[in-house]
N, C-alpha and C positions, 0 to 999 in steps of 0.2 A: 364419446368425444372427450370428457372431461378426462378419463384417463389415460386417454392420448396423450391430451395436453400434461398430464402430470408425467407421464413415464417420458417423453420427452426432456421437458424442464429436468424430472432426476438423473437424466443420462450425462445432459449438459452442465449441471451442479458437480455428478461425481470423475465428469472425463476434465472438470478446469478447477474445482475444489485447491490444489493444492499451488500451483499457479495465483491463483486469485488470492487467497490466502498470503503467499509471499507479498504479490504487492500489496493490499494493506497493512501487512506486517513495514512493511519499508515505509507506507504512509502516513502509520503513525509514531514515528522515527521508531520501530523496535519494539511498541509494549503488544507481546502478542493476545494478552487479553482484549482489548481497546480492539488489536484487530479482528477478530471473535467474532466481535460486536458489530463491525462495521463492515465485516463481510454477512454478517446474517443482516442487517440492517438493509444492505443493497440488495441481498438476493429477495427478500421480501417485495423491496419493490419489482425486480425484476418478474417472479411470480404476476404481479397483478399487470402487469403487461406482456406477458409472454405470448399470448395468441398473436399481438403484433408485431414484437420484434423478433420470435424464433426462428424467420424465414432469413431476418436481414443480419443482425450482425448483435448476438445478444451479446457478447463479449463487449465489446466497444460499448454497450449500452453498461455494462456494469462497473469497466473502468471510469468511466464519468461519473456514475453515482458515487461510486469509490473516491475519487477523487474529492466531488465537493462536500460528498459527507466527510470526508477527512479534514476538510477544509473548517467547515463546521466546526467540527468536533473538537478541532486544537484551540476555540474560541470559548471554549465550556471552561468554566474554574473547577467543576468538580462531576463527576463521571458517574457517583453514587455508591463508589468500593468503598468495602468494609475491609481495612489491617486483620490478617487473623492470628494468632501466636506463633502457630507451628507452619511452616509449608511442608506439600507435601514431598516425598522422592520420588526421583526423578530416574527413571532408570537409563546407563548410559552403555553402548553398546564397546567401545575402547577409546581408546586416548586420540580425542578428535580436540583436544584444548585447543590447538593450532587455530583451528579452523574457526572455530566460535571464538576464540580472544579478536582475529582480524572481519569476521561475522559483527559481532558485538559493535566492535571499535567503529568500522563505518556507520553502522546506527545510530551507536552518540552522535555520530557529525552529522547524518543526517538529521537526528532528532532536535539541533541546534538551525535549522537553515528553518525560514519563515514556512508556514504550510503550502504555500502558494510555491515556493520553490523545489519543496521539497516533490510536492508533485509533479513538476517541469521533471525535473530532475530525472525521478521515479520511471516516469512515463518514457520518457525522453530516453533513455541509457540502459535503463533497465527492464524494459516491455520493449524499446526498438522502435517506437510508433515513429512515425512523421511528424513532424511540425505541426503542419496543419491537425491531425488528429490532438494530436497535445492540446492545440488551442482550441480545440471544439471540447474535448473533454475540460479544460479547466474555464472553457465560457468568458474566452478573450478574442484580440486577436491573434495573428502569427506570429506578429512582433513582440507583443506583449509575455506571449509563452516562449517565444528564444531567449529576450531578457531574462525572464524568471531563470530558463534553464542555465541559460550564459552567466548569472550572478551566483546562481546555486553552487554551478560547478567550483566556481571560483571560490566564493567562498569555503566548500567541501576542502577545496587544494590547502586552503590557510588553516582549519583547523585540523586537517592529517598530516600537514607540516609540522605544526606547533607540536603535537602530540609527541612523537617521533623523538627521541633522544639519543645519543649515539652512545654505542656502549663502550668505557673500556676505564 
């Protein structure tokens, strides 16, 4: 039974792994270490409740922990990293700059919008979810999570405006 339950949960970890990843990577504006953490943070808890929610909807159970641990977490002054001299390299397949400078760049903006928005946001545009789901994940109501999302967006629009300079 237990290894039921285990080869299950691993099927579900390695078929949404990189999906879930993304979104905490976006939830915590871009530091993909932070999200590392904060996807093995959620899937811990998910483990310990998996015999109940594997049937219903473990996904949506782990956007919500996703979310308010992110929430959480942009509340901490300090995470416990250690600066180390050297990074390592980073091996790059060809010239994908394009792609990670406008990658990048939405991160800083996101990384600038309140955590609460940022999760509206997240959830909202970038998972697809419904309103209502939005607002059960961030633990409002519907109203509350369309603001968030509606002031997120808005805000997003002013700092990738300001960004932007015209060239010549």
């Amino acid at each position: 039974m237990e290894q039921a339950r285990a080869g299950e949960f691993d099927e579900f970890v390695a078929a949404r792994w990189s999906g879930l990843f993304h979104l905490a990577r976006l939830l915590t504006g871009g530091d993909r270490h932070r999200a590392e953490d904060l996807l093995q943070e959620s899937l811990v808890k998910l483990w310990f409740v998996w015999p109940k929610i594997s049937e219903e909807a473990p996904e949506a159970y782990v956007r919500k922990v996703l979310a308010r641990a992110a929430a959480r977490s942009a509340r901490r002054r300090w995470w416990g990293e250690r600066p180390v001299e050297q990074l390592p390299d980073v091996a790059v397949p060809g010239d994908v700059s394009a792609a990670v400078a406008e990658r990048s760049r939405l991160e800083a903006a996101l990384a600038q919008l309140t955590p609460r928005q940022r999760a509206a946001v997240v959830l909202r545009y970038y998972q697809d979810l419904p309103e209502a789901q939005v607002a059960q994940a961030l633990g409002c109501p519907v109203g509350t999570a369309r603001s968030h999302a509606s002031r997120g967006v808005a805000r997003l629009r002013q700092i990738l405006a300001d960004v932007i300079e015209p060239v010549g």
